[in-house]
PDB file with one MODEL, atoms N, CA, C and O in Angstrom:
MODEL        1
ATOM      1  N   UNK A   1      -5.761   7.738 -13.956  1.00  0.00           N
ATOM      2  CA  UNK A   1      -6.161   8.118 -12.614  1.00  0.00           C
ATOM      3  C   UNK A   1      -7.680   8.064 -12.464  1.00  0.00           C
ATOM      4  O   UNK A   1      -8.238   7.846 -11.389  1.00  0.00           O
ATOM      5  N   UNK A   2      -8.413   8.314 -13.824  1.00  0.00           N
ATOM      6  CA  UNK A   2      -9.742   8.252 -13.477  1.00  0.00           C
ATOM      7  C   UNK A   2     -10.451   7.161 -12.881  1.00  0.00           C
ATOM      8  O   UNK A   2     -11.286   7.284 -11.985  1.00  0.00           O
ATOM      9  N   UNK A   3     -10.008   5.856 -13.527  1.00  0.00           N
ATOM     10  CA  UNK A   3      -9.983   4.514 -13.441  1.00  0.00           C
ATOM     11  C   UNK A   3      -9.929   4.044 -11.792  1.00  0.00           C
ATOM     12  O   UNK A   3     -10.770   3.466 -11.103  1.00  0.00           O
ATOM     13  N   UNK A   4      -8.873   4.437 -11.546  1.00  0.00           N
ATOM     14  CA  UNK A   4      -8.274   4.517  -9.936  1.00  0.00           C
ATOM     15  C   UNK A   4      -9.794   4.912  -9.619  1.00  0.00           C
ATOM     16  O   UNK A   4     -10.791   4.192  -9.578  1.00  0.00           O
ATOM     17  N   UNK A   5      -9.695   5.843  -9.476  1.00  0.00           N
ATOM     18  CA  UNK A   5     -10.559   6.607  -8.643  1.00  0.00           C
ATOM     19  C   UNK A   5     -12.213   6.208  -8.448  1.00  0.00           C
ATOM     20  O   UNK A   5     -12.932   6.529  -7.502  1.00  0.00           O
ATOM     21  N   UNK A   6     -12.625   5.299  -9.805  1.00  0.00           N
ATOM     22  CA  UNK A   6     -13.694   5.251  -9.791  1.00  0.00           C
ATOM     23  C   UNK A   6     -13.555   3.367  -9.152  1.00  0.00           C
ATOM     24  O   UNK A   6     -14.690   2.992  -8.859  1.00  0.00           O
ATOM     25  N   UNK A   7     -12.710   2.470  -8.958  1.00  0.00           N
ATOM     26  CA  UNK A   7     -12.405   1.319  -8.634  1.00  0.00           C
ATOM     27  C   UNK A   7     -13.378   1.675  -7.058  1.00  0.00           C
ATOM     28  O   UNK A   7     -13.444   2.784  -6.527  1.00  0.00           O
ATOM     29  N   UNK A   8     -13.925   0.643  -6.654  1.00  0.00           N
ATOM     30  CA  UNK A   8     -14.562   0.170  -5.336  1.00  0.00           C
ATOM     31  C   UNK A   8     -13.665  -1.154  -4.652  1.00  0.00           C
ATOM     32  O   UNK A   8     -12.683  -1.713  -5.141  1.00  0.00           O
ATOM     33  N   UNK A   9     -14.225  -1.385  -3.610  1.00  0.00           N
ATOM     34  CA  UNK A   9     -14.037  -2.313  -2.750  1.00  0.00           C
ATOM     35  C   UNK A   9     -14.438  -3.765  -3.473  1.00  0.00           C
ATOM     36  O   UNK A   9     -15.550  -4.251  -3.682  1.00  0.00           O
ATOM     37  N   UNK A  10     -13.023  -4.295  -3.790  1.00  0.00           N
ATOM     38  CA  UNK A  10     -13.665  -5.978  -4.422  1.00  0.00           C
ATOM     39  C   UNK A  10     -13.859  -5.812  -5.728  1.00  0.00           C
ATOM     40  O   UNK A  10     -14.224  -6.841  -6.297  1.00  0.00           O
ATOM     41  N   UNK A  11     -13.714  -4.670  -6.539  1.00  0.00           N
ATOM     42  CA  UNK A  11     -13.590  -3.806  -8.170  1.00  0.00           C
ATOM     43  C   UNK A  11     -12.838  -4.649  -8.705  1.00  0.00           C
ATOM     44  O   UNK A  11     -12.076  -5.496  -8.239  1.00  0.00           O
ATOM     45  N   UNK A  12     -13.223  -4.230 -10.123  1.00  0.00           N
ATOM     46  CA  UNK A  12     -12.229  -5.330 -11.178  1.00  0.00           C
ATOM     47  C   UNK A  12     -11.632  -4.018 -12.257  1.00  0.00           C
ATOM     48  O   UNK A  12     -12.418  -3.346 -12.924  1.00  0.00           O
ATOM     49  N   UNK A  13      -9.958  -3.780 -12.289  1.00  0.00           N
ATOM     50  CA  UNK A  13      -9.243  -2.850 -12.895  1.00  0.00           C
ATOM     51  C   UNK A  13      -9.279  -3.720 -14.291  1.00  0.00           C
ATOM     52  O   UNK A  13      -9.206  -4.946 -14.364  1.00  0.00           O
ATOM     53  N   UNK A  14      -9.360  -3.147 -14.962  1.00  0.00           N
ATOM     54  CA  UNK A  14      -8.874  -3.170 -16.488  1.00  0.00           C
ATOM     55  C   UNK A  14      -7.497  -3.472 -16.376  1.00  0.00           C
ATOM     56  O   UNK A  14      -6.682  -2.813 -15.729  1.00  0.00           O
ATOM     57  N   UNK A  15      -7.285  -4.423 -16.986  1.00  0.00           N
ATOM     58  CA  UNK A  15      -5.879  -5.238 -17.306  1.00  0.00           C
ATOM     59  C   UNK A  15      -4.609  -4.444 -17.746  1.00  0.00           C
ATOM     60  O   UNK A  15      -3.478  -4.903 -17.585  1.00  0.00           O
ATOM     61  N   UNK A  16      -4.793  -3.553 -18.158  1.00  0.00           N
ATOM     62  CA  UNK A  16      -3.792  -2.552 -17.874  1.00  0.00           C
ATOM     63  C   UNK A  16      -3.251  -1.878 -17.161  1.00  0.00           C
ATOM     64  O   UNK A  16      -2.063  -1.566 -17.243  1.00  0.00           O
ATOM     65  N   UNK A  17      -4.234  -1.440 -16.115  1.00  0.00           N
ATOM     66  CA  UNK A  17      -4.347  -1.361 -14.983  1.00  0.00           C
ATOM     67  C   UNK A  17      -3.639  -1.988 -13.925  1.00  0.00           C
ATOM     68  O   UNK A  17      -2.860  -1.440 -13.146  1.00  0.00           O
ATOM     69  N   UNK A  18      -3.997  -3.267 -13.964  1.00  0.00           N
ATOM     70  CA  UNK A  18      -3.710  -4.458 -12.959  1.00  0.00           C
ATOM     71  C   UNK A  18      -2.047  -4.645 -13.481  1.00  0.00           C
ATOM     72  O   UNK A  18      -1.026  -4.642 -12.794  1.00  0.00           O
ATOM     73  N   UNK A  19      -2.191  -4.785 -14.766  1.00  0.00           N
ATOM     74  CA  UNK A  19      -0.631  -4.845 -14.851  1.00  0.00           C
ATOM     75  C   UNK A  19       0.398  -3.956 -14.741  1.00  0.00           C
ATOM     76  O   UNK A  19       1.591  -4.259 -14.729  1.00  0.00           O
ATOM     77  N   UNK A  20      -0.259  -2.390 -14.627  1.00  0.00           N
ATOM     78  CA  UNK A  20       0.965  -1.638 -13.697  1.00  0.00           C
ATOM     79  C   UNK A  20       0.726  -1.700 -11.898  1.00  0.00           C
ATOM     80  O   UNK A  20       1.672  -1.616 -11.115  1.00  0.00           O
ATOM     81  N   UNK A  21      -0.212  -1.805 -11.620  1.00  0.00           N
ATOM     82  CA  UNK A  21      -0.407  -2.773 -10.020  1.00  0.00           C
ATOM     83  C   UNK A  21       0.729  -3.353  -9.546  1.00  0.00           C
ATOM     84  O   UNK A  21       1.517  -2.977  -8.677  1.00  0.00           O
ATOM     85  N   UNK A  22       0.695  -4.635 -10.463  1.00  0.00           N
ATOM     86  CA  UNK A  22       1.820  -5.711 -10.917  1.00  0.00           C
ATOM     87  C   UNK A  22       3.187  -5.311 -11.354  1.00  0.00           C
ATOM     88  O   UNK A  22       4.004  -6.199 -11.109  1.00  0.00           O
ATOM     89  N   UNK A  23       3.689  -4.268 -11.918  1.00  0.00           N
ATOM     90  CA  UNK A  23       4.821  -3.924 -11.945  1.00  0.00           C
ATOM     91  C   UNK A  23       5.786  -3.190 -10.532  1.00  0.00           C
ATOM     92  O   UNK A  23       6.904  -3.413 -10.068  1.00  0.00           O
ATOM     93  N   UNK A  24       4.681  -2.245 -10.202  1.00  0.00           N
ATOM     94  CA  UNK A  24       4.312  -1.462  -8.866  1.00  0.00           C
ATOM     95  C   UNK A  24       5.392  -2.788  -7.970  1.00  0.00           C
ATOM     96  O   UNK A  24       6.531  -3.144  -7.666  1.00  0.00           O
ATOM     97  N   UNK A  25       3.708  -3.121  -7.892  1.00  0.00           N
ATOM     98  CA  UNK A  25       3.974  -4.311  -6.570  1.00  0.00           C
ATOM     99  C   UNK A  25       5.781  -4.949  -6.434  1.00  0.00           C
ATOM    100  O   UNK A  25       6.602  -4.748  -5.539  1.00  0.00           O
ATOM    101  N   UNK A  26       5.924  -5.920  -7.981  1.00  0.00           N
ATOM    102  CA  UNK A  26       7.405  -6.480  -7.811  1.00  0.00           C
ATOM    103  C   UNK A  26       8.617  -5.660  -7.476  1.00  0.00           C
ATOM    104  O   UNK A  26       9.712  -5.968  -7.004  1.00  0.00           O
ATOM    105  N   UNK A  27       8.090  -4.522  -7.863  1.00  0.00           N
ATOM    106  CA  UNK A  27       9.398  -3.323  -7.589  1.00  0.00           C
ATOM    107  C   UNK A  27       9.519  -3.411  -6.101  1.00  0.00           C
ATOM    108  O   UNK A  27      10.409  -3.963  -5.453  1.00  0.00           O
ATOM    109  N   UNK A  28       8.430  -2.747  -5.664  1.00  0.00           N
ATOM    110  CA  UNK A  28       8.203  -3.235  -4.362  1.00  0.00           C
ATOM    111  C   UNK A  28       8.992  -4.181  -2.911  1.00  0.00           C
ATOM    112  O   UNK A  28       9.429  -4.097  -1.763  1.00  0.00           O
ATOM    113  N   UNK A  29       8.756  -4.979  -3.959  1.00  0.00           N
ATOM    114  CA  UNK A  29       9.459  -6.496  -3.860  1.00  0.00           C
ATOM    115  C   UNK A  29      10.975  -5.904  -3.802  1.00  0.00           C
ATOM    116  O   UNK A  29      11.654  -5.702  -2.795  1.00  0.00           O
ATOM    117  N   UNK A  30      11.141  -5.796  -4.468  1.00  0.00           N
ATOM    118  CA  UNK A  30      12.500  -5.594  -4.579  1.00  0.00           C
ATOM    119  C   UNK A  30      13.322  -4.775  -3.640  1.00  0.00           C
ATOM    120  O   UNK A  30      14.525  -5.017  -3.540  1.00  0.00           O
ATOM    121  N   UNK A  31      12.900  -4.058  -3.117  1.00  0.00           N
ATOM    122  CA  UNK A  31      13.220  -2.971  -1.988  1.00  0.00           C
ATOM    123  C   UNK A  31      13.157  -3.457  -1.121  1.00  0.00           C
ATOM    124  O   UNK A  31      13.500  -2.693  -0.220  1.00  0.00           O
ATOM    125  N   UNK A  32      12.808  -4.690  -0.653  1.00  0.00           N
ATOM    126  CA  UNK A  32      12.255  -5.182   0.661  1.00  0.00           C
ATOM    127  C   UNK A  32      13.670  -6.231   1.186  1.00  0.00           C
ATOM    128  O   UNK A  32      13.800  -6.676   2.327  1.00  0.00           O
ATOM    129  N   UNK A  33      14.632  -6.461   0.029  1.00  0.00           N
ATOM    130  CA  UNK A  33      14.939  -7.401   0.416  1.00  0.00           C
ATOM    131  C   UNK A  33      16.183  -7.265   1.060  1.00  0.00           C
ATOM    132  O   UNK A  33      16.735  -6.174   0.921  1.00  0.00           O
ATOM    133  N   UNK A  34      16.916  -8.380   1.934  1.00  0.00           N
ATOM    134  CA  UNK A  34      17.996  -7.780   3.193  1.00  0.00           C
ATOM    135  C   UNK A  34      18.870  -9.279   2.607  1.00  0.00           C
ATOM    136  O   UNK A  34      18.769 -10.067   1.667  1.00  0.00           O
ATOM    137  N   UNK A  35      19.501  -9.132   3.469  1.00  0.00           N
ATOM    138  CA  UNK A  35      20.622 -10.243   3.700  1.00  0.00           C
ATOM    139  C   UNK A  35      20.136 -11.454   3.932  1.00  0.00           C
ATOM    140  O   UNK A  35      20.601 -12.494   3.467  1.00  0.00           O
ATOM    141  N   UNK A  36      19.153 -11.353   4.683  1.00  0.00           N
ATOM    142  CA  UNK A  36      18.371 -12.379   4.991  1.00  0.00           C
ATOM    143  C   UNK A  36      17.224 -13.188   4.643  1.00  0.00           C
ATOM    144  O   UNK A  36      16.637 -14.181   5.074  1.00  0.00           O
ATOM    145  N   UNK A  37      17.135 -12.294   3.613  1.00  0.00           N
ATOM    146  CA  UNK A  37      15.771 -12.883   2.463  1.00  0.00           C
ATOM    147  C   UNK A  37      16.382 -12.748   1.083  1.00  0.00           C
ATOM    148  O   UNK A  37      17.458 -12.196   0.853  1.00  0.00           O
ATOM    149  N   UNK A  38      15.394 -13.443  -0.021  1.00  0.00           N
ATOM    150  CA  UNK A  38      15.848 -13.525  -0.953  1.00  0.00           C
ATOM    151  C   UNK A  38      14.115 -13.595  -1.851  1.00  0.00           C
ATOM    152  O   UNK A  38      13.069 -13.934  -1.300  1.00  0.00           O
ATOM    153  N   UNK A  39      14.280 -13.128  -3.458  1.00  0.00           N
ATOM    154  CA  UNK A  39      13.320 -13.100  -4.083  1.00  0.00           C
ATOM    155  C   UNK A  39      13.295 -14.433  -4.836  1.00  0.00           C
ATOM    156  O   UNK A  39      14.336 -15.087  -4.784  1.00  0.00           O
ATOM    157  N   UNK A  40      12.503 -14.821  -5.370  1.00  0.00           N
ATOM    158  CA  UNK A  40      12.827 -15.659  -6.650  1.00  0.00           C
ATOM    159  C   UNK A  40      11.385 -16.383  -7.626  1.00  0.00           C
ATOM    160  O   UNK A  40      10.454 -17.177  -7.493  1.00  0.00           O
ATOM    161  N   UNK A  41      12.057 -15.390  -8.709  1.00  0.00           N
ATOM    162  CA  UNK A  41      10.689 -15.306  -9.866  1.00  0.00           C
ATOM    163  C   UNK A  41      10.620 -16.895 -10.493  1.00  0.00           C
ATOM    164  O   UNK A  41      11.530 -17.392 -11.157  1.00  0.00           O
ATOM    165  N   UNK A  42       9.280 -17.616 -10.122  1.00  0.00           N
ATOM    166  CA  UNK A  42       8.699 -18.444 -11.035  1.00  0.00           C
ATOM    167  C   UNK A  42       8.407 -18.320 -11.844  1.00  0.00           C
ATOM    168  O   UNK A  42       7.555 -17.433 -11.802  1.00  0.00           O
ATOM    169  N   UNK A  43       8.581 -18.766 -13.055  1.00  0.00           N
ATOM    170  CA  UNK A  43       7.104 -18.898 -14.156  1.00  0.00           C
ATOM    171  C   UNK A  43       6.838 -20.152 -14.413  1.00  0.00           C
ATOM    172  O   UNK A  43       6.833 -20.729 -15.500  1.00  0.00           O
ATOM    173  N   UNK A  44       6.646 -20.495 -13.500  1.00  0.00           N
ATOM    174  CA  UNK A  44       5.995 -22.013 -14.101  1.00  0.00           C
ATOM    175  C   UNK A  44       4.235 -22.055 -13.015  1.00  0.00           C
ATOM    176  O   UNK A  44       3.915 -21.138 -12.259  1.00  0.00           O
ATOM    177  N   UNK A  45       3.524 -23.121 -13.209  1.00  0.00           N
ATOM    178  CA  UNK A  45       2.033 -23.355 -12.509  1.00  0.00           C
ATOM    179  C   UNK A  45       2.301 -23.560 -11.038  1.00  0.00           C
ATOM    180  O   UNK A  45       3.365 -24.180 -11.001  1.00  0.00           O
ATOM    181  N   UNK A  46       1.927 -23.378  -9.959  1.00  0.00           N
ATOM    182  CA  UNK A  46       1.945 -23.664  -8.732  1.00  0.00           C
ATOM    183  C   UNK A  46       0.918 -24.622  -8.783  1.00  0.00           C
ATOM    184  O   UNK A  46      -0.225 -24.439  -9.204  1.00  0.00           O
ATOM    185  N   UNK A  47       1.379 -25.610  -8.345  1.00  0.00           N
ATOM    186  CA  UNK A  47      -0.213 -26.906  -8.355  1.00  0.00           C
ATOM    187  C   UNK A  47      -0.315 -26.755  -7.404  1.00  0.00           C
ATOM    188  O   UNK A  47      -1.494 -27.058  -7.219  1.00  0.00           O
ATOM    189  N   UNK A  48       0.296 -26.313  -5.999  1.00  0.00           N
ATOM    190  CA  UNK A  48      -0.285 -26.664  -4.842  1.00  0.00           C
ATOM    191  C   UNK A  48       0.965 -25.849  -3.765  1.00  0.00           C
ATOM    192  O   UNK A  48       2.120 -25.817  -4.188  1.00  0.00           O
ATOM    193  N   UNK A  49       0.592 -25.117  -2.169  1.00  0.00           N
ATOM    194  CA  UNK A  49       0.964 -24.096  -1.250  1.00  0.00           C
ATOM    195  C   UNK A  49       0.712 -24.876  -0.132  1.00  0.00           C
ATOM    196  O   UNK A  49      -0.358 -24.612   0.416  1.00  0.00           O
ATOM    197  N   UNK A  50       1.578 -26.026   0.527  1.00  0.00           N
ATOM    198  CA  UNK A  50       1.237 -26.754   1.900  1.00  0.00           C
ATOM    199  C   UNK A  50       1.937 -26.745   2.578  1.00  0.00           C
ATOM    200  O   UNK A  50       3.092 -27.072   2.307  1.00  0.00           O
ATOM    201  N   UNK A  51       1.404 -26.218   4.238  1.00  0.00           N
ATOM    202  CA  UNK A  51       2.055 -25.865   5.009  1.00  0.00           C
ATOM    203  C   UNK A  51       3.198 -26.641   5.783  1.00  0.00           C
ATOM    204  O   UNK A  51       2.544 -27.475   6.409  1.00  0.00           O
ATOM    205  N   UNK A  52       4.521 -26.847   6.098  1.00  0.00           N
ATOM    206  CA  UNK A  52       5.035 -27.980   6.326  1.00  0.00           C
ATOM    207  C   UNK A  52       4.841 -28.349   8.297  1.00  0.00           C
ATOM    208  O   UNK A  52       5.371 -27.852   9.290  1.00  0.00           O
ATOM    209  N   UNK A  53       4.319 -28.907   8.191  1.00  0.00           N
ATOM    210  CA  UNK A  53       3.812 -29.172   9.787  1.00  0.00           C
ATOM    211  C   UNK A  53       5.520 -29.202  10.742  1.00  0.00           C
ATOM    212  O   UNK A  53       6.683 -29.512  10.486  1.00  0.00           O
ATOM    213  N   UNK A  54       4.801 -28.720  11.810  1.00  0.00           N
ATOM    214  CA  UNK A  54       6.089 -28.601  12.830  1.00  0.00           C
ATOM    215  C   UNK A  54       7.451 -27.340  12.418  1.00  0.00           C
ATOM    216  O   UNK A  54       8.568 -27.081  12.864  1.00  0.00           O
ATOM    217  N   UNK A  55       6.701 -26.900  11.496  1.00  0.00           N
ATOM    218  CA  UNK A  55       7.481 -25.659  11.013  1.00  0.00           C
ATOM    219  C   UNK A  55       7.041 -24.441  10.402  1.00  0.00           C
ATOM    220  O   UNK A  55       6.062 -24.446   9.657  1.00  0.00           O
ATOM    221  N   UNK A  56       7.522 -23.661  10.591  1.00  0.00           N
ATOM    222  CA  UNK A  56       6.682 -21.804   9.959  1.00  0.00           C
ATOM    223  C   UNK A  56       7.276 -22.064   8.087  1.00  0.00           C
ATOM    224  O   UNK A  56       7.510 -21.093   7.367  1.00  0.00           O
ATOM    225  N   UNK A  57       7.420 -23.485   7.611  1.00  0.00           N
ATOM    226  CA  UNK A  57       7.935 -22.912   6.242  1.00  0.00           C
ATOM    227  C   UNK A  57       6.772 -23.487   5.152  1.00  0.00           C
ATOM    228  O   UNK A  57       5.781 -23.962   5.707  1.00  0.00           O
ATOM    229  N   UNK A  58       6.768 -23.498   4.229  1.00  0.00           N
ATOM    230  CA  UNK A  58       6.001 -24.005   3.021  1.00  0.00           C
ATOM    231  C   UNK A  58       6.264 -24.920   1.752  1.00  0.00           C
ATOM    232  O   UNK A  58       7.429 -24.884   1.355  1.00  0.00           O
ATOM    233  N   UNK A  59       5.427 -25.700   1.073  1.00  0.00           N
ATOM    234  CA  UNK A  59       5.922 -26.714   0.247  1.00  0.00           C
ATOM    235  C   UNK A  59       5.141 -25.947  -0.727  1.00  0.00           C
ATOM    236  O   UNK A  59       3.971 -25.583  -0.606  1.00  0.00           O
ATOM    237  N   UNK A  60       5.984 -25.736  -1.764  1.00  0.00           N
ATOM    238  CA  UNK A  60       5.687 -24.939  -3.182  1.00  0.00           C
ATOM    239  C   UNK A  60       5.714 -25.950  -3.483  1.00  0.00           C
ATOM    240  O   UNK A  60       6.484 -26.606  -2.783  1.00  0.00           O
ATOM    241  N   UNK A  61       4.833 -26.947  -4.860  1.00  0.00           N
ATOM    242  CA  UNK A  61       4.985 -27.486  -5.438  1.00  0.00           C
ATOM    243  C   UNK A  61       4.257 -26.993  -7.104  1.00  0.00           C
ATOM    244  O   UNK A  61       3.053 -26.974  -7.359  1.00  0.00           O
ATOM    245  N   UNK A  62       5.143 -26.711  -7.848  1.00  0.00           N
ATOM    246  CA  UNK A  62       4.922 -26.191  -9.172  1.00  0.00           C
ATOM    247  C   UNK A  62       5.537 -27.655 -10.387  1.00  0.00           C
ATOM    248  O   UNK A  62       6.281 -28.619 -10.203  1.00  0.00           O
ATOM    249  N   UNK A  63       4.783 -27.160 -11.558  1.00  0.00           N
ATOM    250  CA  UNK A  63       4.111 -28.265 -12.648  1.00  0.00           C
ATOM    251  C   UNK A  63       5.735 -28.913 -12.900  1.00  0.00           C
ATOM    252  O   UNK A  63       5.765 -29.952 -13.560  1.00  0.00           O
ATOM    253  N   UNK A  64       7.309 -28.259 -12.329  1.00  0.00           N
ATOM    254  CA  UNK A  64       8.431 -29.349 -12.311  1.00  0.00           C
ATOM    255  C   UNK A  64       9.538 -29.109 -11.060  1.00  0.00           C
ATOM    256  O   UNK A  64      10.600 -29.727 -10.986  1.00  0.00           O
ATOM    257  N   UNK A  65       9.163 -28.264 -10.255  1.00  0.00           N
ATOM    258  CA  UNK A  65       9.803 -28.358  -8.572  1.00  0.00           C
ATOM    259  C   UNK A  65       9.203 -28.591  -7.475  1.00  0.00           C
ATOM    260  O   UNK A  65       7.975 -28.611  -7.551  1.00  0.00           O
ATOM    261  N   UNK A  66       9.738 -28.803  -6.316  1.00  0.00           N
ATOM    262  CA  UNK A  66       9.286 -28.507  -5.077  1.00  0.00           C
ATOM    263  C   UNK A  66      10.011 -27.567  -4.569  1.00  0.00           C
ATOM    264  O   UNK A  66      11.202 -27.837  -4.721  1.00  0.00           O
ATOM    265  N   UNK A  67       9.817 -26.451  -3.961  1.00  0.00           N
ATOM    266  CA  UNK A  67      10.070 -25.340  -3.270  1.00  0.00           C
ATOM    267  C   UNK A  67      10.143 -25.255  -1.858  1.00  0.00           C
ATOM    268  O   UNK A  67       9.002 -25.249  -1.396  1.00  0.00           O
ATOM    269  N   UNK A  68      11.158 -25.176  -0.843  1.00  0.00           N
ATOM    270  CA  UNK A  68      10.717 -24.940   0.280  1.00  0.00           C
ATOM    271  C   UNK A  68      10.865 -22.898   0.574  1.00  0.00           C
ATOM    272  O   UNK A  68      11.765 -22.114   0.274  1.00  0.00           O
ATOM    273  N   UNK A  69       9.675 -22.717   1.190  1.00  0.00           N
ATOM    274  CA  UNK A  69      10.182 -20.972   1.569  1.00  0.00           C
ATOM    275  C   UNK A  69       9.357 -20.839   2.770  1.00  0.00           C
ATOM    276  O   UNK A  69       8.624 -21.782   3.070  1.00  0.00           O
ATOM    277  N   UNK A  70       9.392 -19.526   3.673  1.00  0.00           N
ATOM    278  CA  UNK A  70       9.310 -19.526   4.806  1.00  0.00           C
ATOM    279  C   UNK A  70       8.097 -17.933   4.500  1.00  0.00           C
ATOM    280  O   UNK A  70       7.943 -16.925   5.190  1.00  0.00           O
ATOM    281  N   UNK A  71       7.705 -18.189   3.705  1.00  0.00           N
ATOM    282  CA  UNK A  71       6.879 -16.923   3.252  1.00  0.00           C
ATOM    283  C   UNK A  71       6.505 -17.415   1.066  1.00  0.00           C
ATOM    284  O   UNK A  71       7.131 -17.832   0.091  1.00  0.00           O
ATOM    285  N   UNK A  72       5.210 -17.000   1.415  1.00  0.00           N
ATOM    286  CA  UNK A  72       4.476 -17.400  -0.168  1.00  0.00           C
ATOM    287  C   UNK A  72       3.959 -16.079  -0.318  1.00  0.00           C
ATOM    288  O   UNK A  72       3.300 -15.882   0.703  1.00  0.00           O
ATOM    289  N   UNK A  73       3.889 -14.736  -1.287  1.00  0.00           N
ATOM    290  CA  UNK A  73       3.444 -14.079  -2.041  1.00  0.00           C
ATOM    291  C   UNK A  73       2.782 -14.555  -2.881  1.00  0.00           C
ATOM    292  O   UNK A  73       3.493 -15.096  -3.728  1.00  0.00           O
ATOM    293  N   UNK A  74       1.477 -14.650  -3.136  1.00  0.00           N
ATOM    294  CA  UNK A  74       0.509 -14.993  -4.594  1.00  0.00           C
ATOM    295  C   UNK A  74      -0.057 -13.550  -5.219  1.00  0.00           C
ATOM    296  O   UNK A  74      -0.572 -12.770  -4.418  1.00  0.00           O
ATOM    297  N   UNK A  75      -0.018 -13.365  -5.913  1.00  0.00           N
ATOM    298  CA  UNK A  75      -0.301 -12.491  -6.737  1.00  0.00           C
ATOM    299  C   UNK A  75      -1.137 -13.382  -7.991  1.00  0.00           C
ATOM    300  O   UNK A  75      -0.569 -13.894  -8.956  1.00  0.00           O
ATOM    301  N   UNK A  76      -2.417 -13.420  -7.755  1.00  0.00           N
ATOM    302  CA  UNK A  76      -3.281 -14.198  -8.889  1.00  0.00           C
ATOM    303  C   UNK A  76      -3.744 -13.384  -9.939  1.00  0.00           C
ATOM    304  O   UNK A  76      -3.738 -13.672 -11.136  1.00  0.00           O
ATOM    305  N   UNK A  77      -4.250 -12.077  -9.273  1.00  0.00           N
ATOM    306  CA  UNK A  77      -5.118 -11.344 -10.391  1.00  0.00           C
ATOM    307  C   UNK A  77      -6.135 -12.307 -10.632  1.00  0.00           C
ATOM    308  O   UNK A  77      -6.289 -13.255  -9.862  1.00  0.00           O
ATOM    309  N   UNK A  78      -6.938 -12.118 -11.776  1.00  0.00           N
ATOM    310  CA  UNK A  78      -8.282 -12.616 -11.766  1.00  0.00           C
ATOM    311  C   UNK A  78      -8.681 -12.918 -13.203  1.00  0.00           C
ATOM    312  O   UNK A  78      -9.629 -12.321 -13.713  1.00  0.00           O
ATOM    313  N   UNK A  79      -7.990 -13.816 -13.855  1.00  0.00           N
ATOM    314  CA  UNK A  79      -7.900 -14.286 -14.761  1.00  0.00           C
ATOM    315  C   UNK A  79      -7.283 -15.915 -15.269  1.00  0.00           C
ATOM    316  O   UNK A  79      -6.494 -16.476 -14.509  1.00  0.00           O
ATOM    317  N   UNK A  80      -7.545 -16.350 -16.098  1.00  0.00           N
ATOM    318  CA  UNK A  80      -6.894 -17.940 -16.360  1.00  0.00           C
ATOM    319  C   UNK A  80      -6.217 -18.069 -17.439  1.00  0.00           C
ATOM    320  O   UNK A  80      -6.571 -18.835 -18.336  1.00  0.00           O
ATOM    321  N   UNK A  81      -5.083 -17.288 -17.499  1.00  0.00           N
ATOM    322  CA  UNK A  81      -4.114 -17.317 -18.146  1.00  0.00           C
ATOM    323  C   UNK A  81      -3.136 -17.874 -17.525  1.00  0.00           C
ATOM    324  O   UNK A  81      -2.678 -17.491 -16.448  1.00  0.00           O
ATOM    325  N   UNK A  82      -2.662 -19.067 -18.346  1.00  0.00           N
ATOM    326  CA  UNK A  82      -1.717 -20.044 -18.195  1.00  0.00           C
ATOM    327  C   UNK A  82      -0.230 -19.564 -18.749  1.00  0.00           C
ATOM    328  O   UNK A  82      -0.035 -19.121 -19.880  1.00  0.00           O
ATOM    329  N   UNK A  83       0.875 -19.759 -17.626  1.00  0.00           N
ATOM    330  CA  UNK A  83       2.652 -19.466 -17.676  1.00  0.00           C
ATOM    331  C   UNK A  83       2.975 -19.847 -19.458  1.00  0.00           C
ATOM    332  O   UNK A  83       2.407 -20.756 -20.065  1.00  0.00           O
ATOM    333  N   UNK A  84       3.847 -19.056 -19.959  1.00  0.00           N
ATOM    334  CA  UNK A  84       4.334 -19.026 -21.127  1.00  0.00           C
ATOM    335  C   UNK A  84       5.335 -18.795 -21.063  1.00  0.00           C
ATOM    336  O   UNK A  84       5.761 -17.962 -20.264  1.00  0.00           O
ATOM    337  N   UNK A  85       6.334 -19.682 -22.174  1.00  0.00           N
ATOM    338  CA  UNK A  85       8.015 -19.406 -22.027  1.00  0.00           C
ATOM    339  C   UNK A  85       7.819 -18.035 -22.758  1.00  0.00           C
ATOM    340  O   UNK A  85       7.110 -18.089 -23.762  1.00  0.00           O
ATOM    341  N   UNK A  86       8.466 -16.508 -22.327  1.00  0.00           N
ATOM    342  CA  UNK A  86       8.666 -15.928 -23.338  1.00  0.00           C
ATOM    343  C   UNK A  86      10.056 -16.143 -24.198  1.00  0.00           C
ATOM    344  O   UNK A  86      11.090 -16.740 -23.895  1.00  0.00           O
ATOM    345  N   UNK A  87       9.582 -15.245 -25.687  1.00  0.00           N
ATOM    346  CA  UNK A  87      10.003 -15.318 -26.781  1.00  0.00           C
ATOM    347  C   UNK A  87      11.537 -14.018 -27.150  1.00  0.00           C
ATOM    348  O   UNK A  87      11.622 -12.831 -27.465  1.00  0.00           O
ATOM    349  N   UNK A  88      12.206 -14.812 -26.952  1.00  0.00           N
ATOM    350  CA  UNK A  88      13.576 -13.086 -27.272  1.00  0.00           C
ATOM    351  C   UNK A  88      12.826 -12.755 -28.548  1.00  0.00           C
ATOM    352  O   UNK A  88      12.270 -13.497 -29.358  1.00  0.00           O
ATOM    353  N   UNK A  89      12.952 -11.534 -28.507  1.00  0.00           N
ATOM    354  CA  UNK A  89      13.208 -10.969 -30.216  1.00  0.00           C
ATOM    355  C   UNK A  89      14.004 -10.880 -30.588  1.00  0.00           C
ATOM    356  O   UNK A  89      14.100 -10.491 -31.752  1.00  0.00           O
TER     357      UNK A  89
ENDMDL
END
């Protein structure tokens, strides 16, 4: 909480931090959703977010799909860490 508290406008949280943000947030996510929407977790690179003309939807294009959705969430955080398959134990 101290952390919190001492964060400013445009602040950079400690990565621990950011990653309960990030847990926060998807939960979030999750509550939001109806009959009419749907979630769906990437892990792969987004190369590119273009708008599809003559329509309210979007062209996801990531490093092996194209995506169409009618709403883009980015969640970047502020770092250059590149998608990793995880590992079962």
């Amino acid at each position: 909480m101290a952390e919190i508290n001492e964060l400013k406008s445009n602040g950079y949280a400690s990565r621990s931090l950011f990653g309960v943000y990030l847990k926060w947030f998807f939960e979030y996510l999750q509550t939001r959703i109806t009959q009419k929407t749907s979630l769906s977790v990437i892990t792969e690179e987004v190369m590119a977010v273009k708008p599809i003309s003559q329509s309210n939807e979007y062209l996801v294009e990531t490093s092996n799909h194209e995506l169409h959705a009618d709403a883009v969430i980015m969640a970047l955080g502020h770092c250059e860490n590149k998608p990793r398959q995880n590992k079962l134990s």
